[in-house]
TIRO-2110 file (N, C-alpha, C; in Angstrom, 1 decimal):
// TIRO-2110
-7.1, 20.3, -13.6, N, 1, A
-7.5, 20.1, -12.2, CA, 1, A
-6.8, 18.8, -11.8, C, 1, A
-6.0, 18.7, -10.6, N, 2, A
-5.3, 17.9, -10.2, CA, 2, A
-6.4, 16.6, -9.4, C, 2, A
-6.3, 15.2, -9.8, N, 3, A
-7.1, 14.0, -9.0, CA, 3, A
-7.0, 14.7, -7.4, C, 3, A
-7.8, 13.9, -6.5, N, 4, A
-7.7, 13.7, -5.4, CA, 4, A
-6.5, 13.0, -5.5, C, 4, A
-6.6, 12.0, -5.6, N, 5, A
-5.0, 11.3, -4.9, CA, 5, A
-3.9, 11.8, -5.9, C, 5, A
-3.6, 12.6, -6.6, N, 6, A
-2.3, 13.3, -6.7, CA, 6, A
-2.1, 14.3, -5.8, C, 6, A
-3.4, 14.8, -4.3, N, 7, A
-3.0, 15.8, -3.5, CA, 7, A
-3.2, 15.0, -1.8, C, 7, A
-3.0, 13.5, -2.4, N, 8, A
-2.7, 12.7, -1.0, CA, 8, A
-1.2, 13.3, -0.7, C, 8, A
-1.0, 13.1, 0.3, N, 9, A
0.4, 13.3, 1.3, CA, 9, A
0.4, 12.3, 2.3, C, 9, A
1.7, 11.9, 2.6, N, 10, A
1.8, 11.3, 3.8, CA, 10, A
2.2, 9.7, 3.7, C, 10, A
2.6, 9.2, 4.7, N, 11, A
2.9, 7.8, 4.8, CA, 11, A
1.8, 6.9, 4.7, C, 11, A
2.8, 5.7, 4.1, N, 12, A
1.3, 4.5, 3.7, CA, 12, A
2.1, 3.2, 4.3, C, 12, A
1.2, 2.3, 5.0, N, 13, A
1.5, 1.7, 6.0, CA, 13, A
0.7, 0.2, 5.6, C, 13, A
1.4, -1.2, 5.4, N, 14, A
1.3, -2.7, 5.2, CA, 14, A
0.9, -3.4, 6.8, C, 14, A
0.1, -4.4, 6.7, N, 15, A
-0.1, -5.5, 7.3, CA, 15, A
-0.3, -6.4, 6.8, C, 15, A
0.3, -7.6, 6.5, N, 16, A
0.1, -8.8, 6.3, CA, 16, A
-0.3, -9.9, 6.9, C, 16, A
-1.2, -10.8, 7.0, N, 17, A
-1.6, -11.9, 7.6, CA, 17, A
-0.1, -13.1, 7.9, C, 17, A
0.9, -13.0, 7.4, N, 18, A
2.0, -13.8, 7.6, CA, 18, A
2.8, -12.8, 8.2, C, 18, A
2.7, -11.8, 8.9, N, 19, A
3.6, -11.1, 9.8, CA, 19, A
3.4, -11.7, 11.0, C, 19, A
4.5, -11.8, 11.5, N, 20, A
4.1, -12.7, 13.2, CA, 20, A
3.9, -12.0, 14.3, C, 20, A
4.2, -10.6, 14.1, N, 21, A
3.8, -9.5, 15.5, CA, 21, A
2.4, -9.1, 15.1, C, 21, A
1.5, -9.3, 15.4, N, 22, A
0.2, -8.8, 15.5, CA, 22, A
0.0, -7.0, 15.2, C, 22, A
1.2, -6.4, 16.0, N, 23, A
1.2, -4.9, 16.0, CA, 23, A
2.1, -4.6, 14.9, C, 23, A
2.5, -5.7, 13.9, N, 24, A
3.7, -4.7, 13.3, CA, 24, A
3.1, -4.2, 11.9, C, 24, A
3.9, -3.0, 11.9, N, 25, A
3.0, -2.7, 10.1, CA, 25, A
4.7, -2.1, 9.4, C, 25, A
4.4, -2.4, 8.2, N, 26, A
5.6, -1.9, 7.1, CA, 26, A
5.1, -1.3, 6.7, C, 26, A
5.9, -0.1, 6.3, N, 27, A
5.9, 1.5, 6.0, CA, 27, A
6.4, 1.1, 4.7, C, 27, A
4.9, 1.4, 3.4, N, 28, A
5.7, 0.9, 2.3, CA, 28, A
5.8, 2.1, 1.3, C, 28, A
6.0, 3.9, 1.9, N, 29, A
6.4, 4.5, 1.3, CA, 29, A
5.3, 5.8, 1.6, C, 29, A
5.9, 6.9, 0.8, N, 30, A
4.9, 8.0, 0.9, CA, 30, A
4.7, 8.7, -0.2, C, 30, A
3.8, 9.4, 0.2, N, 31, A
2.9, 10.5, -0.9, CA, 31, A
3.4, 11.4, -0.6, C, 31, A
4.1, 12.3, -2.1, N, 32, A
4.0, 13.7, -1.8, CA, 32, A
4.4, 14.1, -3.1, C, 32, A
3.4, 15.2, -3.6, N, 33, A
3.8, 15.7, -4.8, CA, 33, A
3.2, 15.5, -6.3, C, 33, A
2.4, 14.0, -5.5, N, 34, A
1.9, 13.6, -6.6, CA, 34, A
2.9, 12.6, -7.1, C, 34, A
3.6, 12.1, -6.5, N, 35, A
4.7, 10.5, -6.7, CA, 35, A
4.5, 10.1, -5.4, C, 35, A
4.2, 8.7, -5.3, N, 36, A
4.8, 7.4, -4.5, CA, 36, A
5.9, 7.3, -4.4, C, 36, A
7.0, 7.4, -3.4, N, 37, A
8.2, 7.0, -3.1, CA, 37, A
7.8, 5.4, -2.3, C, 37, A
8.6, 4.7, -3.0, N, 38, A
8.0, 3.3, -2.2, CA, 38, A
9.6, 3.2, -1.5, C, 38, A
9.3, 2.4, 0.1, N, 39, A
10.7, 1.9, 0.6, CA, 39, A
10.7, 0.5, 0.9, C, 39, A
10.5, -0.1, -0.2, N, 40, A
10.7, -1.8, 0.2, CA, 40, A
9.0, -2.2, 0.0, C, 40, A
8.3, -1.5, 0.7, N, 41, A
7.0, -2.5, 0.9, CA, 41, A
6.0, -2.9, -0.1, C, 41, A
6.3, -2.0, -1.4, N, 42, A
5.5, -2.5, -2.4, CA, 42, A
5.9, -4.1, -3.0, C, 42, A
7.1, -4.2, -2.9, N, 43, A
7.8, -5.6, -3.3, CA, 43, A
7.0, -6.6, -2.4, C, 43, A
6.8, -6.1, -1.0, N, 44, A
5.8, -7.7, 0.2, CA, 44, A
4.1, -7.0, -0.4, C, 44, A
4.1, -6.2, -1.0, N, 45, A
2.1, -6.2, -1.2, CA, 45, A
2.8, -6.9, -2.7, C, 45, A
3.0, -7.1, -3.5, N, 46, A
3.1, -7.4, -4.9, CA, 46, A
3.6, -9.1, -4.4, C, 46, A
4.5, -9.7, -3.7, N, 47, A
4.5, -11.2, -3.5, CA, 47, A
3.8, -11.7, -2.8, C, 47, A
2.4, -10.7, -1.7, N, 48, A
1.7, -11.2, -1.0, CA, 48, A
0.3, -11.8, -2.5, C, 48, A
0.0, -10.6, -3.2, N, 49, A
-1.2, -10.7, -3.9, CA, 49, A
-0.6, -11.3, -5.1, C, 49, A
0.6, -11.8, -5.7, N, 50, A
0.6, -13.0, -6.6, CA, 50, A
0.2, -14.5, -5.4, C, 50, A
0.5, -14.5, -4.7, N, 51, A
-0.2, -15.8, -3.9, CA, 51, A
-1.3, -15.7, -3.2, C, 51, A
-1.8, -14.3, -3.4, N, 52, A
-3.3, -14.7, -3.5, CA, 52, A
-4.3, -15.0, -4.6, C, 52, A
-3.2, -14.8, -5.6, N, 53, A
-4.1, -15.2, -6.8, CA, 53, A
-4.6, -16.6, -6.7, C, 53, A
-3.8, -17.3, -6.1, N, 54, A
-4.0, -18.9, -6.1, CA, 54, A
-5.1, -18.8, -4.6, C, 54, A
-5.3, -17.9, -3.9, N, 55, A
-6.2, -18.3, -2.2, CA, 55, A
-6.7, -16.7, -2.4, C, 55, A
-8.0, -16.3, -3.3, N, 56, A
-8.4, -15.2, -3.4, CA, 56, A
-8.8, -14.6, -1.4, C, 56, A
-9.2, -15.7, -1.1, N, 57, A
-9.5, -15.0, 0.2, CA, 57, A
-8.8, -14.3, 0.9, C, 57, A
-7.0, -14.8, 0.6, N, 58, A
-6.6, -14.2, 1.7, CA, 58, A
-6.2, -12.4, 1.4, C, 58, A
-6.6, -11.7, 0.2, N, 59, A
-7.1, -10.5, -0.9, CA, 59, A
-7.4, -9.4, 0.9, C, 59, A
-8.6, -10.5, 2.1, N, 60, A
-9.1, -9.6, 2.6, CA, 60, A
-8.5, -9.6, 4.1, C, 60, A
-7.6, -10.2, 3.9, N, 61, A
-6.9, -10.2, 5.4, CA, 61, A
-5.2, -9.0, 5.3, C, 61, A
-5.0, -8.3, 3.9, N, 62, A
-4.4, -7.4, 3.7, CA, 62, A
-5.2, -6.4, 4.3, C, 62, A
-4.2, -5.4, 4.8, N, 63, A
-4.8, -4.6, 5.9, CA, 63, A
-3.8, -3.2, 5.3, C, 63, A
-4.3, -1.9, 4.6, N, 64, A
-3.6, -0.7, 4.1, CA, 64, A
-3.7, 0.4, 5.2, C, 64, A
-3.1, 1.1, 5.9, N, 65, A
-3.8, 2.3, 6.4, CA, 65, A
-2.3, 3.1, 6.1, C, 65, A
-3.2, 5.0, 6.0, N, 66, A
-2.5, 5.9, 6.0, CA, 66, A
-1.5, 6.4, 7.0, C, 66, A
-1.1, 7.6, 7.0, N, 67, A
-0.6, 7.8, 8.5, CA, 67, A
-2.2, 8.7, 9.6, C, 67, A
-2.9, 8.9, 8.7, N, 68, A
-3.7, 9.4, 8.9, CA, 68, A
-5.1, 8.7, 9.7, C, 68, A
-5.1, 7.0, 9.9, N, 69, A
-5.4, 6.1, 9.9, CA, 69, A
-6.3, 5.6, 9.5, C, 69, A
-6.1, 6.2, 7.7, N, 70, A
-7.5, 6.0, 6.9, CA, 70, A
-7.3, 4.9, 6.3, C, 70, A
-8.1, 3.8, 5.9, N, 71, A
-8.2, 2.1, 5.9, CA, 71, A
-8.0, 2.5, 4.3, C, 71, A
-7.3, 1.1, 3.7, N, 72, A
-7.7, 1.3, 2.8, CA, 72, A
-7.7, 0.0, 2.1, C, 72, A
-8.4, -0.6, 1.2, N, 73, A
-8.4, -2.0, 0.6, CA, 73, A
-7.4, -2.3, -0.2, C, 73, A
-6.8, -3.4, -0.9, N, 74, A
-5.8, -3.7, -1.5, CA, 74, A
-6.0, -2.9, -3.0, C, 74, A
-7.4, -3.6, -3.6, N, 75, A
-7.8, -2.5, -4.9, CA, 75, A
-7.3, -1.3, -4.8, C, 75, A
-8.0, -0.7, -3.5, N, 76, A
-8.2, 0.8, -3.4, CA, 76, A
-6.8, 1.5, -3.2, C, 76, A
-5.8, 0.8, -3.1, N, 77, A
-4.2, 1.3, -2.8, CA, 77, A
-3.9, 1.2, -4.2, C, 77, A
-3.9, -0.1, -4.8, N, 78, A
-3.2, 0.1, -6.0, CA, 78, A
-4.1, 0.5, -7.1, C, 78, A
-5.4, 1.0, -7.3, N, 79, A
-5.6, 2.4, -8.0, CA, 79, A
-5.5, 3.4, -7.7, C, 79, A
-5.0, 3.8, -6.8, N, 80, A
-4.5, 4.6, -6.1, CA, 80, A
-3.2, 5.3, -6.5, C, 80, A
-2.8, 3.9, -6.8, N, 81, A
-1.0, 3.9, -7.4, CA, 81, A
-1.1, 4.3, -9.2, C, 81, A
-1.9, 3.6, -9.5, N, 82, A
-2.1, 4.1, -11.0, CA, 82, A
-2.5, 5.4, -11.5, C, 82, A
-2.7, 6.7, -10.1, N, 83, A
-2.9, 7.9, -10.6, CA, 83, A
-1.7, 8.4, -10.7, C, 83, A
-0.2, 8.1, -9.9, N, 84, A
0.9, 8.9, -9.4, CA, 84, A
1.8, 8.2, -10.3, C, 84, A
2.7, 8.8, -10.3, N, 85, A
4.1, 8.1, -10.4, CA, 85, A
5.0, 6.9, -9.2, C, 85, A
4.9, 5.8, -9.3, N, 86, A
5.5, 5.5, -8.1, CA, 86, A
7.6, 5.3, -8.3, C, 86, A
7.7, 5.6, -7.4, N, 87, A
9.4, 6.0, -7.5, CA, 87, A
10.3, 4.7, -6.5, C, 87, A
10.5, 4.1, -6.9, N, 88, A
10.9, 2.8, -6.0, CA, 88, A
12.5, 3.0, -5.6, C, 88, A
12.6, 3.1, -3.9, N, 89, A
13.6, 3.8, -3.4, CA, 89, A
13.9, 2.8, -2.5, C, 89, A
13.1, 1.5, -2.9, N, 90, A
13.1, 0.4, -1.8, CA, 90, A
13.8, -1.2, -2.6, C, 90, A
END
């Protein structure tokens, strides 16, 4: 039986608290197949959350959503990532 998130699909979408457009989001890849194709954005969630290691707070001002515009927490993306293969194309 296949996980739930090996039968996610679809674009996955970054906000960061240090982006200076309020509306902007980075598209840091998609689901399909049961692989993560990442296009750049895993690299800005991975040097965002080593410098939150040092400022745990700012953990909650990361902002995940799908294309689908389902929210999702920083944990909750990257175990998310640890069911699939992620394919780094970025």
């Amino acid at each position: 039986m296949m996980s739930k998130n090996k039968q996610l699909t679809g674009a996955f979408y970054l906000k960061l608290p240090t982006f200076r457009d309020t509306d902007e989001w980075l598209e840091m890849g998609e689901m399909s197949f049961g692989n993560f194709y990442s296009y750049g954005g895993l690299k800005s969630l991975n040097n965002f959350l080593r410098m939150a290691e040092k400022k745990p707070e700012a953990l909650d001002k990361i902002q995940i959503k799908d294309d689908k515009n389902n929210s999702y927490t920083a944990e909750e993306f990257v175990l998310l990532l640890t069911e699939v293969e992620v394919i780094d194309n970025g």
